[in-house]
N, C-alpha and C positions, 0 to 999 in steps of 0.2 A: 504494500500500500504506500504511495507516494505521501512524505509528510508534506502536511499544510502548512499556512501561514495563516490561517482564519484560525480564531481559539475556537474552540468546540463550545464555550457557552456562547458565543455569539451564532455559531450553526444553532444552535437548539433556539436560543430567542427567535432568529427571524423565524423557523420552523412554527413558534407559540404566536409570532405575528400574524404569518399567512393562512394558516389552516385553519382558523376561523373565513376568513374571505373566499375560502374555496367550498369551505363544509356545508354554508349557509345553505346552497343550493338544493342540499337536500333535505330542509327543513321547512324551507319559506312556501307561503301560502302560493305565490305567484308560481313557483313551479309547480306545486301538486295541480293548479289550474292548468297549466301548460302542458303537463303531461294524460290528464282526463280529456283535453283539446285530443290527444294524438290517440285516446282508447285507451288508456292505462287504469287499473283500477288506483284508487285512491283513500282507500277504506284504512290500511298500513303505505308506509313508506318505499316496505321494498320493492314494488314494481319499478317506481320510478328508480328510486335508488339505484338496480342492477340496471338500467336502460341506462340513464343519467353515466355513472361512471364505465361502463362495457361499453359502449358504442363507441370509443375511438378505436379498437381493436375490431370493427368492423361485427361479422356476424359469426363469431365467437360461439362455438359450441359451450357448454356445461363444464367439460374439462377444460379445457383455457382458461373461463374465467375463474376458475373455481382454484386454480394454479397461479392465476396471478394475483386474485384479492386474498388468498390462501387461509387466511382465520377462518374464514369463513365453513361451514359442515358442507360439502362438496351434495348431499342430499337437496341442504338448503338451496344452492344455487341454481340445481334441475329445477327447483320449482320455478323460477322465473328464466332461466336459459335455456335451450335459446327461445321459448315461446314471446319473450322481447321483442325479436326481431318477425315475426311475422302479427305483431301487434301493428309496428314501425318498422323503417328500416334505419340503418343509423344512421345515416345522411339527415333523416329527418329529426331524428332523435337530437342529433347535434345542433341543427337549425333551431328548435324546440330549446336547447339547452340557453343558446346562446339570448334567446329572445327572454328564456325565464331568469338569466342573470342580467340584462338587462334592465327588465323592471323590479327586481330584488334591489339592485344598486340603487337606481335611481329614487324608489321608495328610502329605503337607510340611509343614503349620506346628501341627499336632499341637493341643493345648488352646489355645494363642493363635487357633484362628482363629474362635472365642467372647469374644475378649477385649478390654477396652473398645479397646484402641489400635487393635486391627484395623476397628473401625467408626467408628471415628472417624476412619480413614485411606478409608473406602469412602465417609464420607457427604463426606469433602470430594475427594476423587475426582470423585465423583457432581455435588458442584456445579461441576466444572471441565467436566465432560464435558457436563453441561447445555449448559453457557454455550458451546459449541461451535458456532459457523456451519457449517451443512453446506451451506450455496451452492456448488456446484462440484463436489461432496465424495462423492459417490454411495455410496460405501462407510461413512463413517462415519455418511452420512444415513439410510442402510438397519439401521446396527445402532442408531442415536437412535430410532430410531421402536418399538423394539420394548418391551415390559411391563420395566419395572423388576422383578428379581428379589428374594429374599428368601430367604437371609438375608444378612446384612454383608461376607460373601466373597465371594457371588455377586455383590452388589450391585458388589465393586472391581474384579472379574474385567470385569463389561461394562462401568466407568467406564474402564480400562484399552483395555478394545476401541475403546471409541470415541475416545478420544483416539490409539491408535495409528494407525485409520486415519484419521483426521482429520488427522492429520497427516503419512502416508502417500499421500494423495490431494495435497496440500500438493508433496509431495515431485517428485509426477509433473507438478503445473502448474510447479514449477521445471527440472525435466526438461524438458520442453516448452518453454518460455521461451532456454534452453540451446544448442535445437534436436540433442538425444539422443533419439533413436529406443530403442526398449528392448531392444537387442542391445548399439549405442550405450555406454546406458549403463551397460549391464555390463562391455564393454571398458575403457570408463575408468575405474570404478570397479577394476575388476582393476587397471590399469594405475597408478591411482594408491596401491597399497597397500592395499585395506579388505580384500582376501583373495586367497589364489592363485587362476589360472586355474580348476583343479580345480573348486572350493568352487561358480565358476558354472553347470557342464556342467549342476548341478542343473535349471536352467532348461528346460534341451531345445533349446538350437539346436543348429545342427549346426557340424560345421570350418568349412566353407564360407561359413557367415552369418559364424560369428566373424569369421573371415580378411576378409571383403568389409567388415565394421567397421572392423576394423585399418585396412584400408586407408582408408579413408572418412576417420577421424578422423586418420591421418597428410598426406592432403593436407589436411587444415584446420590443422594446424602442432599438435594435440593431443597426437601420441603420436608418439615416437622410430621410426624403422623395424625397431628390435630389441621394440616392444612396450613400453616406460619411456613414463612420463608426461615431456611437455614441460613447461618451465615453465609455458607455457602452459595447457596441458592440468590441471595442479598448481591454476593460480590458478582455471580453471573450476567446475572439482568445488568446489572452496572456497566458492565463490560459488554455489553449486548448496545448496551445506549450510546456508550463513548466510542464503540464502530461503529454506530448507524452514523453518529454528529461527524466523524471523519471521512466516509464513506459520502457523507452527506457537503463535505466542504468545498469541494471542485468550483460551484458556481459563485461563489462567495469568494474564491482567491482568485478568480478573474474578474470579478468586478473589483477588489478589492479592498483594503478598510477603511477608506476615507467614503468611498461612495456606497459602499455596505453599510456604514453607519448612517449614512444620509437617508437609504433607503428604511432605515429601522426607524428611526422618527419622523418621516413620513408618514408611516404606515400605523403610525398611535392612534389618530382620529378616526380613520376607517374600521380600525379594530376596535375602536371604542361602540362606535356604531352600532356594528355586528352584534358584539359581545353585549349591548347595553339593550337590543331586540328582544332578548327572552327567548329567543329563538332556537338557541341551540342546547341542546343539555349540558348541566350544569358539571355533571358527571359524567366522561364519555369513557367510550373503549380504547382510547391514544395516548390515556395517561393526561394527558396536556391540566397543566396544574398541579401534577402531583410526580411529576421527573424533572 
């Protein structure tokens, strides 16, 4: 691994910047509209959800996506893969996407998001997310490759996309490395604090997987038999973060840190926004808050 010159808490900050400005999209009201437009149910999240983030990867069977958003219970993701794509296609999906961050924006940061600071925060964004290696990377490769939007919100929303999975694909080669299977390493993610039990079910395993983790990662010395992180277990995930933030630092040491930091107080007000919405849960599966 090439050493950086970005420190890893400034990787992980903007990471706690952006990922509110990208997640919203699967929360706000304006998308669940946008995607009931296209025949999506709307009754739960994940229809849109799997269309919303699977459709730069085109028309993506079950197993693709279920490999690259990888937590997720591979059960779970048949249910909406590919029956997505013959809801929509993803050409239209993306049209859809872009139109529901659109009026997302537009609704949360009001006149600023016409205003010089906000494009000034997308164009260098935009040159962070360029400068992105997608080697490896399938998910951020698949949203680098698509048309630059227009106008300056749009343009931050998909600099944002692409650096969060960029750094989220990042994440799952540190997983991998780790040897955390993606039940794995929800249990110790739970286990280490980044969220209750509860927060995971979201995923779709069942007791069963869970329990057979539990037990997996307690005969590796990872986790207490009541479910607590071992020290061990403690210093893994640790080490699992501080690869993901190096792994994660490429776009940051091309932009560098005079305009990486520019870009990080930029990005207060928007984030204020977002976050001040009510919009997103308070508690997620990312940790964000609590690493």
């Amino acid at each position: 691994m090439a050493v950086s010159s970005t420190d890893p808490g400034r990787v992980r900050q903007l990471w706690h910047l952006l990922e509110p400005l990208h997640a919203v999209v699967y929360y706000a009201p304006q998308a669940f509209e946008e995607a009931a437009a296209l025949g999506y149910a709307t009754d739960e999240r994940w229809p849109s959800y799997f269309a919303w983030r699977a459709a730069p990867l085109g028309e993506a069977g079950a197993g693709r996506v279920a490999a690259a958003f990888y937590s997720f219970r591979p059960g779970m993701v048949a249910r909406y893969v590919p029956h997505a794509w013959r809801i929509a296609a993803p050409g239209d999906v993306l049209a859809a996407r872009s139109r529901a961050v659109n009026r997302i924006y537009r609704e949360l940061l009001g006149d600023a998001v016409d205003g010089p600071e906000l494009a000034e925060a997308a164009a260098l964004a935009r040159r962070a997310a360029e400068a992105a290696v997608t080697a490896g990377r399938p998910l951020a490769a698949a949203n680098a490759e698509l048309a630059w939007p227009e106008p300056a919100h749009l343009v931050l929303w998909q600099a944002a996309t692409i650096l969060r999975e960029h750094r989220g694909d990042g994440h799952l080669a540190a997983l991998l490395l780790a040897g955390l299977d993606p039940v794995e390493a929800l249990v110790s993610f739970a286990a280490a604090g980044a969220a209750p039990r509860e927060v995971f079910a979201s995923r779709g395993w069942s007791e069963e997987e869970w329990a057979a983790a539990h037990d997996r990662l307690v005969a590796r010395g990872l986790l207490a038999p009541g479910g607590t992180a071992t020290e061990t277990g403690r210093a893994l995930r640790a080490e699992v973060e501080l690869r993901t933030d190096e792994l994660a630092a490429g776009p940051w040491d091309a932009l560098g840190p005079e305009r990486t930091a520019r870009l990080a107080d930029l990005l207060g007000d928007p984030w204020l926004a977002v976050i001040g919405s009510g919009l997103l849960p308070a508690v997620n599966t990312l940790g964000i808050g609590k690493i």
